[in-house]
N, CA and C of each residue as an Amber inpcrd file, in Angstrom:
protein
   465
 -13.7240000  13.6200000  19.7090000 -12.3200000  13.4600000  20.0060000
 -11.5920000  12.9420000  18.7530000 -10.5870000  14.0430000  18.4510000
  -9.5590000  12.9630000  17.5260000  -9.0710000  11.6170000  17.8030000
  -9.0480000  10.8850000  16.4330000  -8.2740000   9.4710000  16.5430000
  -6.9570000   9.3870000  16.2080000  -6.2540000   8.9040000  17.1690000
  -4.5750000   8.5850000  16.8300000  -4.5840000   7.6870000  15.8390000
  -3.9490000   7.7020000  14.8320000  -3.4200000   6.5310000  14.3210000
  -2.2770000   5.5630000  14.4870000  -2.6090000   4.2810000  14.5600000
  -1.5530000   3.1840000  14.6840000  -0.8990000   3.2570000  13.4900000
   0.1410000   3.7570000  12.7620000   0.4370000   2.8640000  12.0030000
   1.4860000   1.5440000  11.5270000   1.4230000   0.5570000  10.2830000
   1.4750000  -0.7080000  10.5850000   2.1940000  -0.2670000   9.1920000
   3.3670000  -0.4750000   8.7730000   4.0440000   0.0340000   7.6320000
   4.6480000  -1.8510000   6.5720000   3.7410000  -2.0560000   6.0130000
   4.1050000  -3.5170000   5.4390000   5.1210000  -3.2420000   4.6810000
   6.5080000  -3.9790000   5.2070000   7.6950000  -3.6770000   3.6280000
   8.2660000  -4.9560000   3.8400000   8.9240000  -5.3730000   2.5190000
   9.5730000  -6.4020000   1.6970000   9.8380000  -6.8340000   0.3250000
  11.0210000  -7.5620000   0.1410000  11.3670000  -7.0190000  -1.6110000
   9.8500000  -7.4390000  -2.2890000  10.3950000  -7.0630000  -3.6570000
   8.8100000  -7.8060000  -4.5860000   8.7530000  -9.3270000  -4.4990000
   7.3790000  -9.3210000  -4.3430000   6.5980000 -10.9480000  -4.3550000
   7.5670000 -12.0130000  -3.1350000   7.6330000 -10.9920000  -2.1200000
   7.7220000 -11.6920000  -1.0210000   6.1930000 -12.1610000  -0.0830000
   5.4640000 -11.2910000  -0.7340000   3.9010000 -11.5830000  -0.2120000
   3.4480000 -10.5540000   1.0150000   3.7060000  -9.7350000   0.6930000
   2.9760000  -8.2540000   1.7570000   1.5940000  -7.9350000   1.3330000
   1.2410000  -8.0400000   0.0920000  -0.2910000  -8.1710000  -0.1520000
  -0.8320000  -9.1500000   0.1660000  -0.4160000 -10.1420000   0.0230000
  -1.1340000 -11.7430000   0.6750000  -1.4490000 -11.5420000   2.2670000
  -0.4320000 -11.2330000   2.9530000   0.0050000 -11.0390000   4.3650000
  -1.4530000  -9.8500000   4.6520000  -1.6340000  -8.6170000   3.9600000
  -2.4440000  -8.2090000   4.0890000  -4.0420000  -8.1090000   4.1670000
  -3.8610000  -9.3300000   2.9280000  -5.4080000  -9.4620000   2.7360000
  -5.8000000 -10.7170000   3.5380000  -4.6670000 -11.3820000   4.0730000
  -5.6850000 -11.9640000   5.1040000  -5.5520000 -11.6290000   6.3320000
  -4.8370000 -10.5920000   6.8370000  -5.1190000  -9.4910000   8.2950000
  -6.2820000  -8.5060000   7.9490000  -7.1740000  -8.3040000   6.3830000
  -8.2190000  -7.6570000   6.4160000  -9.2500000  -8.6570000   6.3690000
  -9.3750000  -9.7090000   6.0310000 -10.1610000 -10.9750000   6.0510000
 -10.8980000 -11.0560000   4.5070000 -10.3020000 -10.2650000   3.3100000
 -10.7810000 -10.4590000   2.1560000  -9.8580000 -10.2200000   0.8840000
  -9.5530000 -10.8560000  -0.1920000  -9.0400000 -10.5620000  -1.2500000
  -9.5010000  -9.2740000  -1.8610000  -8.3950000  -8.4110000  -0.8510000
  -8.4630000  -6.8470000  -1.7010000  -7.6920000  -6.3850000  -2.7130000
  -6.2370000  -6.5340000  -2.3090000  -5.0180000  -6.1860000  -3.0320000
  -5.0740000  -7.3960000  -3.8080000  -4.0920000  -6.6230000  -5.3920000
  -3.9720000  -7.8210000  -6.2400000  -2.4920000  -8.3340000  -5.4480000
  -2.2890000  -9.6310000  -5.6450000  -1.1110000 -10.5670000  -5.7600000
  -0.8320000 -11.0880000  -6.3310000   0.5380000 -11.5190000  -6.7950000
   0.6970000 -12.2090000  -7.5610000   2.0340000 -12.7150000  -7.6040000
   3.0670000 -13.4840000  -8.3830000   4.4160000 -13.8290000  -7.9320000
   5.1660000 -13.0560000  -9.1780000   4.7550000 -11.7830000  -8.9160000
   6.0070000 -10.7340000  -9.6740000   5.2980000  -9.6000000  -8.9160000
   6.5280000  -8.4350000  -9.2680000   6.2680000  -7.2950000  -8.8390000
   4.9630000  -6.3940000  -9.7380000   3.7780000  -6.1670000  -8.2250000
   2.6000000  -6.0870000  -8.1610000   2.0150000  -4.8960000  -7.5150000
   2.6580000  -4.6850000  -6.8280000   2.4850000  -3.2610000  -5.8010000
   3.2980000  -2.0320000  -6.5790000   2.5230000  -1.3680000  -7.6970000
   3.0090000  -0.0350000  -8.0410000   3.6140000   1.1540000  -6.9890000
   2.1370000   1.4740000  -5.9780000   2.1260000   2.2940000  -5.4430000
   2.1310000   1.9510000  -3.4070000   1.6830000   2.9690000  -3.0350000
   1.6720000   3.1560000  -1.4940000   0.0690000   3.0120000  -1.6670000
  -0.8030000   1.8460000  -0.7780000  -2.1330000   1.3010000  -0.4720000
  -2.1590000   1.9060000   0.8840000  -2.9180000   2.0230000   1.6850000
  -3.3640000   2.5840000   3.1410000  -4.7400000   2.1200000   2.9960000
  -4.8530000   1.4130000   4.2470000  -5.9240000   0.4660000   4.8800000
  -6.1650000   1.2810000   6.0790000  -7.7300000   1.8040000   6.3140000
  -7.9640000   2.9020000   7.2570000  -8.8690000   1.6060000   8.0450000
  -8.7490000   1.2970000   9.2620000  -9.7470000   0.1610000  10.1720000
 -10.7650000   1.4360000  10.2220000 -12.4650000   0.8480000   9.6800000
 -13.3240000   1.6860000  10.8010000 -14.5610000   0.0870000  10.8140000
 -14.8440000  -0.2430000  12.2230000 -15.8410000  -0.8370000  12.3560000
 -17.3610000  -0.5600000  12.5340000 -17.4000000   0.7620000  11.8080000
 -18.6730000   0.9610000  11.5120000 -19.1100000   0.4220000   9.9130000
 -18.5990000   0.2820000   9.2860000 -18.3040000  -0.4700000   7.3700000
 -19.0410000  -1.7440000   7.7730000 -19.5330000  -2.2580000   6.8310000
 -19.9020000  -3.7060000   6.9040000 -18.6890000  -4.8900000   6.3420000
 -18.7530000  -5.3790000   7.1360000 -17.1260000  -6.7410000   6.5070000
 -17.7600000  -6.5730000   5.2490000 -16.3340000  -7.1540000   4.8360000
 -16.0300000  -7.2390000   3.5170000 -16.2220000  -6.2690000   2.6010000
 -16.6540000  -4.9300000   3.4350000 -17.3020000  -3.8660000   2.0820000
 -15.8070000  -2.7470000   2.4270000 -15.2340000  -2.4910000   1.2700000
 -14.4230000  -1.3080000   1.4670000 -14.6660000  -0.0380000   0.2610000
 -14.1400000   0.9080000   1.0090000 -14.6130000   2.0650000   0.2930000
 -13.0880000   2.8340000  -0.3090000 -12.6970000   3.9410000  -1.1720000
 -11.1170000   3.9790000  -1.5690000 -11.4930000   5.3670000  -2.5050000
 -10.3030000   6.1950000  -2.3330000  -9.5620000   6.8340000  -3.1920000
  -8.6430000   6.7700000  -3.8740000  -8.5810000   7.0740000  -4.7070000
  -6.9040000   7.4370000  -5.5450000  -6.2650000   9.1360000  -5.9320000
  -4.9290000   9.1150000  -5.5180000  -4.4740000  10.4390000  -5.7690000
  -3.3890000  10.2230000  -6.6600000  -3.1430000  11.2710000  -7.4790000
  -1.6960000  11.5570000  -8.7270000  -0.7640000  12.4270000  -7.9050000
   0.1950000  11.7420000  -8.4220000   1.3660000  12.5820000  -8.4200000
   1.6850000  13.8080000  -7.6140000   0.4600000  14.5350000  -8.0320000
   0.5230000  15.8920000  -7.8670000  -0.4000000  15.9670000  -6.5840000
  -0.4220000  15.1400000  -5.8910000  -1.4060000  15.0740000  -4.3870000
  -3.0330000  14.9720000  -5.0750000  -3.2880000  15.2820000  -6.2520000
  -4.8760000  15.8820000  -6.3340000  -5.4660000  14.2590000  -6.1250000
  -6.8100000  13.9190000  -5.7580000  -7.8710000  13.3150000  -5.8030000
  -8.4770000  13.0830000  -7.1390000  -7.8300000  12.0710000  -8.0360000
  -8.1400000  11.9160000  -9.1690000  -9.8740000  10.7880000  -8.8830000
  -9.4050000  10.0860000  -8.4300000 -10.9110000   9.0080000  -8.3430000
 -11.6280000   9.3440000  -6.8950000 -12.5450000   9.7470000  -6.8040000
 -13.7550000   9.9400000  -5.4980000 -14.1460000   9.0780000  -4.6520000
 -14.2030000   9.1350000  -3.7290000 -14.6700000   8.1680000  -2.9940000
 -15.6780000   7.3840000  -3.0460000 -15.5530000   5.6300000  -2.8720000
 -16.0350000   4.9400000  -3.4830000 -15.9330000   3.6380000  -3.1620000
 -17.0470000   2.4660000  -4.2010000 -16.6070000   0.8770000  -3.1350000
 -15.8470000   0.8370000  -3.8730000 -14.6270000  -0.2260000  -3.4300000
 -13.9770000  -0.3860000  -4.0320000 -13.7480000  -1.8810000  -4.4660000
 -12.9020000  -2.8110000  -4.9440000 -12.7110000  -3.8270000  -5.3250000
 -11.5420000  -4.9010000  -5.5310000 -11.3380000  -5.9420000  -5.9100000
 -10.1550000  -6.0330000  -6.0700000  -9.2990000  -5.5540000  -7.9850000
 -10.7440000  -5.9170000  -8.2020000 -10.8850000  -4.8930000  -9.9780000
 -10.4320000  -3.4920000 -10.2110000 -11.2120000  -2.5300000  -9.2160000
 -10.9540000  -1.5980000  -9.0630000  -9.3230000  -1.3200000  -8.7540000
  -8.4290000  -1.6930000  -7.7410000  -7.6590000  -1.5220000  -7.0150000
  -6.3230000  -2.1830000  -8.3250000  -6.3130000  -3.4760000  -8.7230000
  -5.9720000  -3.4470000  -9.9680000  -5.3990000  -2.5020000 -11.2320000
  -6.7040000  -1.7420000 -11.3290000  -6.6990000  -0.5690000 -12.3900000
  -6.0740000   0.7220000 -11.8550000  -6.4970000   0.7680000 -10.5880000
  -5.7920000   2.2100000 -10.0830000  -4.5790000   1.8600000  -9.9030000
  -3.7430000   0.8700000  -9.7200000  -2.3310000   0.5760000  -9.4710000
  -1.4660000   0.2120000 -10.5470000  -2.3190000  -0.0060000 -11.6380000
  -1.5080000   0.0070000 -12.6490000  -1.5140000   1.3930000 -13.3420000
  -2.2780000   1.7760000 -13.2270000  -2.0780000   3.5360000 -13.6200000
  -0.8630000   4.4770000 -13.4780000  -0.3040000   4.8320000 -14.4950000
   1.0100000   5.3110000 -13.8440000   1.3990000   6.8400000 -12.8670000
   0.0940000   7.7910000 -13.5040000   0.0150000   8.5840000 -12.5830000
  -0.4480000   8.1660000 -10.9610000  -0.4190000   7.1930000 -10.2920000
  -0.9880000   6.9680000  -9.1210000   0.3060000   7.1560000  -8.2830000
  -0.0430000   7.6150000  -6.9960000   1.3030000   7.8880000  -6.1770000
   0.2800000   7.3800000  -4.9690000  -1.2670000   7.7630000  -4.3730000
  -1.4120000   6.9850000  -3.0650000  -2.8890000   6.2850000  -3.3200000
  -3.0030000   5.1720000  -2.7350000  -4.5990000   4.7620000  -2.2750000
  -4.9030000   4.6780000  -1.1960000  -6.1380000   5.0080000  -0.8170000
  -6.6690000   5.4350000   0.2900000  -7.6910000   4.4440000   0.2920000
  -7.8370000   3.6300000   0.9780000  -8.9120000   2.4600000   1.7690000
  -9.2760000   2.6390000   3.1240000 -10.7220000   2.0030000   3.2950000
 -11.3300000   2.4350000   4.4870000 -12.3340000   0.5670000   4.7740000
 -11.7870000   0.3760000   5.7010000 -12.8000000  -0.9850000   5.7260000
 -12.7970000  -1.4790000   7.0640000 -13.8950000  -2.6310000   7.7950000
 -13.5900000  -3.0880000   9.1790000 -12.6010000  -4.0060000   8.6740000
 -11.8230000  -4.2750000   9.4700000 -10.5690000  -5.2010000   9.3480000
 -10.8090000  -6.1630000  10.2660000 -11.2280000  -7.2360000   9.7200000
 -12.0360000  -8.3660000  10.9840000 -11.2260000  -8.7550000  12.0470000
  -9.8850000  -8.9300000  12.1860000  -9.5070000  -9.1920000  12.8540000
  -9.0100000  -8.1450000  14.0280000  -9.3260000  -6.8550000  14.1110000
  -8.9400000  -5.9370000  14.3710000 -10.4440000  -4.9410000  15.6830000
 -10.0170000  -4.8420000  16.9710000 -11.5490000  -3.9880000  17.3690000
 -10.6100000  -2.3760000  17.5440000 -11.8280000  -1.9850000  16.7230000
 -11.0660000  -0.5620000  16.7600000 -11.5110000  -0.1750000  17.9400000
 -10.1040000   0.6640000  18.5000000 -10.5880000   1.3540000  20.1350000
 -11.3770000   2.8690000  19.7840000 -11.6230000   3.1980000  21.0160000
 -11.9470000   4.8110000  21.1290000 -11.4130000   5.6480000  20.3920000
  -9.6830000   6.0410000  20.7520000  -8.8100000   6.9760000  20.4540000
  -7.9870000   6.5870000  19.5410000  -7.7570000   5.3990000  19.2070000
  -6.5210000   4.4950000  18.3900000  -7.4810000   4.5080000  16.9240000
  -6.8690000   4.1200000  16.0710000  -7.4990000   3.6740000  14.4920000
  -6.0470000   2.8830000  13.6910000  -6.6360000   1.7310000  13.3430000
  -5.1200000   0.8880000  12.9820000  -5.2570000   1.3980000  10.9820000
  -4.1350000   2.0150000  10.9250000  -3.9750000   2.1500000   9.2940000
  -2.8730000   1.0280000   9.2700000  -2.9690000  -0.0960000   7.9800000
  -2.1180000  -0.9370000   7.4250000  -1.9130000  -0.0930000   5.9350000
  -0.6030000  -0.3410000   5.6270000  -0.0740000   0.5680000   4.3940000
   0.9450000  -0.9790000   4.2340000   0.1190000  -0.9360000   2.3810000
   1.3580000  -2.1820000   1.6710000   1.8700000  -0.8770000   0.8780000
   3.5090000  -1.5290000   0.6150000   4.4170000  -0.5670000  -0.0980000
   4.7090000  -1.4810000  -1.4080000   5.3710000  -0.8380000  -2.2990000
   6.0400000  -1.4460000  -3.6200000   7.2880000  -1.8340000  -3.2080000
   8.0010000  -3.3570000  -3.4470000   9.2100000  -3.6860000  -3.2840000
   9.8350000  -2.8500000  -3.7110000  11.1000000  -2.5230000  -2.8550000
  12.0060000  -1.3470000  -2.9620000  13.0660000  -2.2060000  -4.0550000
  13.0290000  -3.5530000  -4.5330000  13.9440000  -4.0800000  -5.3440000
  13.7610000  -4.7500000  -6.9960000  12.5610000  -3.4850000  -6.9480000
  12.3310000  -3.9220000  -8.4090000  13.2200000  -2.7710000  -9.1840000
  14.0790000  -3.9140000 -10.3150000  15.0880000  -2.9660000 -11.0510000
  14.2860000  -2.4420000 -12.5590000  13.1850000  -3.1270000 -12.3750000
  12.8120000  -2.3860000 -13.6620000  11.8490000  -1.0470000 -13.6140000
  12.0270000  -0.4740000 -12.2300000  11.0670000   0.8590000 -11.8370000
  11.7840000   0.8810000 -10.7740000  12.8700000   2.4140000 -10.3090000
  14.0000000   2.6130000  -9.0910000  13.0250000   3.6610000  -8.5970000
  11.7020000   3.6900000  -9.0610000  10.2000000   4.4350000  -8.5170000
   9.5970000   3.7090000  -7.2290000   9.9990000   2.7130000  -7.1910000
   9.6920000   1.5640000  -5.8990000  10.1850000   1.5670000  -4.9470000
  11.9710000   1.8230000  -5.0610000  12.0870000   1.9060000  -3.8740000
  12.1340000   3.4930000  -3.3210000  12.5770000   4.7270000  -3.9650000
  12.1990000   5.9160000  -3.5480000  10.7170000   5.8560000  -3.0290000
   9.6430000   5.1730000  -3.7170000   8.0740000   5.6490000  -2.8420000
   8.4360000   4.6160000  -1.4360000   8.8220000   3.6460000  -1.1550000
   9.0650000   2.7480000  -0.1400000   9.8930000   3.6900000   1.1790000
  10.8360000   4.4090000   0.6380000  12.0390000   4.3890000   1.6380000
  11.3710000   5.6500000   2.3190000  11.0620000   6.5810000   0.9960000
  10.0170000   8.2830000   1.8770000   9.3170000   7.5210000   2.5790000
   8.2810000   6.8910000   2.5800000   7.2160000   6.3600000   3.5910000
   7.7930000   5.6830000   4.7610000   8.5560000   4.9390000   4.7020000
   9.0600000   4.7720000   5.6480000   9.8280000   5.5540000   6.3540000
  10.5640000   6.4680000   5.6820000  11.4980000   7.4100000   6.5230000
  10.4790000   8.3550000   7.2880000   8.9110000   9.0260000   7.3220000
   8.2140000   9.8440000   7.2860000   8.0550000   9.8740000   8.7080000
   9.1690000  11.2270000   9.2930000   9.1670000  10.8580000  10.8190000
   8.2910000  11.6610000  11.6340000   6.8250000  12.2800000  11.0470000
   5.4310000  12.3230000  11.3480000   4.3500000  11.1030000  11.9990000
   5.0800000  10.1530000  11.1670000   4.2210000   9.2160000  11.2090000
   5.0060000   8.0930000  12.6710000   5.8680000   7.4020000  12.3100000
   7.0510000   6.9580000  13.0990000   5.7100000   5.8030000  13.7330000
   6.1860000   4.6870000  12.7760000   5.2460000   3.6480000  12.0620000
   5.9970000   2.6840000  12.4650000   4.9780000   1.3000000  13.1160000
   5.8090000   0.1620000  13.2360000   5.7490000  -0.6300000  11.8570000
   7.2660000  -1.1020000  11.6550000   7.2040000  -1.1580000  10.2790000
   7.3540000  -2.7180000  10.4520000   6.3280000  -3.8590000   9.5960000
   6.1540000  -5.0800000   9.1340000   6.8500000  -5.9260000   8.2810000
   8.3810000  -6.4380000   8.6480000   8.8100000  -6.5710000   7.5690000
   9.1890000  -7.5560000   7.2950000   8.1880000  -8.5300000   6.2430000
   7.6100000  -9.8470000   5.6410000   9.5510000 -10.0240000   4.7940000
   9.5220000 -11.7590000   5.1740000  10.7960000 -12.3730000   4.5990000
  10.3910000 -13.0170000   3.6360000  10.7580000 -13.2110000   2.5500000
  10.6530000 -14.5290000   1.4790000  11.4110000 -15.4520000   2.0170000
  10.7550000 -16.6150000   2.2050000  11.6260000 -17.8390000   2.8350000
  12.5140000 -18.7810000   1.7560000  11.7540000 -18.4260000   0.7760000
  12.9110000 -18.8720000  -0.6200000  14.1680000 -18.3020000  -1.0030000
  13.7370000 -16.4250000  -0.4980000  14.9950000 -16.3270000  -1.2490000
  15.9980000 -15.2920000  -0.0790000  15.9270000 -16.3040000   1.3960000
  17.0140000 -15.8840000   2.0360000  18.4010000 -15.6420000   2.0420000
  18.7850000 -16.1500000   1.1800000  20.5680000 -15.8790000   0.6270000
  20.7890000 -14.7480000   0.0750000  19.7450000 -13.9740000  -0.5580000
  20.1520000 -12.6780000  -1.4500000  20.3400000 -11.3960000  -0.5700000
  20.7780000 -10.5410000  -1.2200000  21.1220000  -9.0500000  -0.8000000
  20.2170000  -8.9230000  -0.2400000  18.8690000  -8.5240000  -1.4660000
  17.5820000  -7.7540000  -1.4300000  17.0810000  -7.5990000   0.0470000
  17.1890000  -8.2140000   0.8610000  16.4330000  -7.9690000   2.1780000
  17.9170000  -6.4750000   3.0760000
């Protein structure tokens, strides 16, 4: 039987903490974080509880849709390097998500996005707004506040 996917669409400006938020709804330091804009690309977190915790496996694709890196463990090293890469447009992750029991028919994908308000790449928020607009998918979308910097536009 096919699996539906849940999906769980993480958005918020840069270094509001959607990778933080993430890596501890997967129960391990996957995604890099950090307090600047960190999230190049579109990440996708595939739940399967057949994986052993803490072990995740990942692709990377260019631009051009192709499958540049093969499937593979992956890291927080790894994940690093593929996101700073500038040809990267998606990553593809596959891991049990501890907090998460995958059902029968359901499969929970978590997807972190690139702050749509970084002015020094207007590449952030176009990959942010397609993914979210993607009305295939029609995704509950997660959307993390910076509690510091509630006065501004950006949200």
């Amino acid at each position: 039987m096919q699996k539906t996917t849940f999906d769980v669409i993480v958005v918020a400006t840069m270094s509001a903490g959607k990778s933080t938020v993430i890596n501890a709804l997967i129960g391990k330091e996957l995604l890099h974080s950090a307090n600047e804009a960190t999230t190049a690309t579109i990440a996708q977190i595939t739940d399967n509880d057949a994986m052993p915790t803490g072990e995740f496996i990942g692709r990377r694709f260019d631009k051009s849709g192709n499958e540049v890196n093969g499937l593979q463990k992956v890291s927080l090293e790894t994940l690093k390097e593929w996101n700073s890469l500038p040809d990267t447009k998606l990553i593809q992750l596959e891991g049990n998500v501890i907090g998460i029991h995958e059902r029968e028919n359901v499969r929970l994908v978590i997807t972190d996005t690139p702050g749509p308000n970084n002015n020094q790449d207007t590449e952030h928020a176009r990959t942010t707004m397609q993914h979210i607009q993607d009305s295939v998918r029609n995704p509950l979308i997660l959307y993390i506040l910076n509690a510091t910097q509630l006065g501004t536009n950006d949200d």
